[in-house]
N, C-alpha and C positions, 0 to 999 in steps of 0.2 A: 269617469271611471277611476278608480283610484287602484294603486299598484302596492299593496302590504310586503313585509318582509318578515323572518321569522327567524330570533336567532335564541340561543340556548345561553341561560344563564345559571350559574351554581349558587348559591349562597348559602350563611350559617349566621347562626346565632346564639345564644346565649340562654335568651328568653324564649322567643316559642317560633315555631316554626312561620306564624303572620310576622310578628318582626321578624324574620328572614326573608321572607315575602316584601314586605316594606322596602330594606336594607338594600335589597336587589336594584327592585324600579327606583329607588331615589338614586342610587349610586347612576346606573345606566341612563337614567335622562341625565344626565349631567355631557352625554356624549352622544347621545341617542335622542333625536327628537321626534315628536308625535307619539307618542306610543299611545296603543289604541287598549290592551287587553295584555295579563297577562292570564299565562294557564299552568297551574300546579302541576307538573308530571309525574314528581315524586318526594317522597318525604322520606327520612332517615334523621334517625339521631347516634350521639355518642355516647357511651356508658361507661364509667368508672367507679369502682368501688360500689356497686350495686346504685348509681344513682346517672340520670340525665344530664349532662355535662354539654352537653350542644344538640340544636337542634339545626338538623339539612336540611337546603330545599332545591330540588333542580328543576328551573321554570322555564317556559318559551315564552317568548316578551315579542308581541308582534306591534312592529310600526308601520304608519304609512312614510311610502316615500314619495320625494317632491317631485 
């Protein structure tokens, strides 16, 4: 039986909201191991001068623990 965990991750990006997505899990396994699944919870971006200037993303990143 295996024991998951589930923590809350924010990240931004540039490009689009998948590379924020990416940015996130690559960053977090660097400290975080097993991760099983992440899940989008929300999306937001920033707007300046009528244009998209960053893209949000706040994710839960579930791993198993040992």
């Amino acid at each position: 039986m295996s024991v998951l965990k589930v923590i809350e991750v924010l990240s931004s990006s540039e490009k689009s909201w998948e590379d924020a997505t990416r940015t996130a899990v690559e960053k977090a396994s660097k400290t975080v191991k097993n991760i099983r699944s992440v899940y989008v919870q929300d999306q937001s971006a920033s707007v300046k001068n009528g244009k998209v200037t960053e893209f949000r993303v706040n994710l839960k990143i579930t791993f198993e623990l040992d």
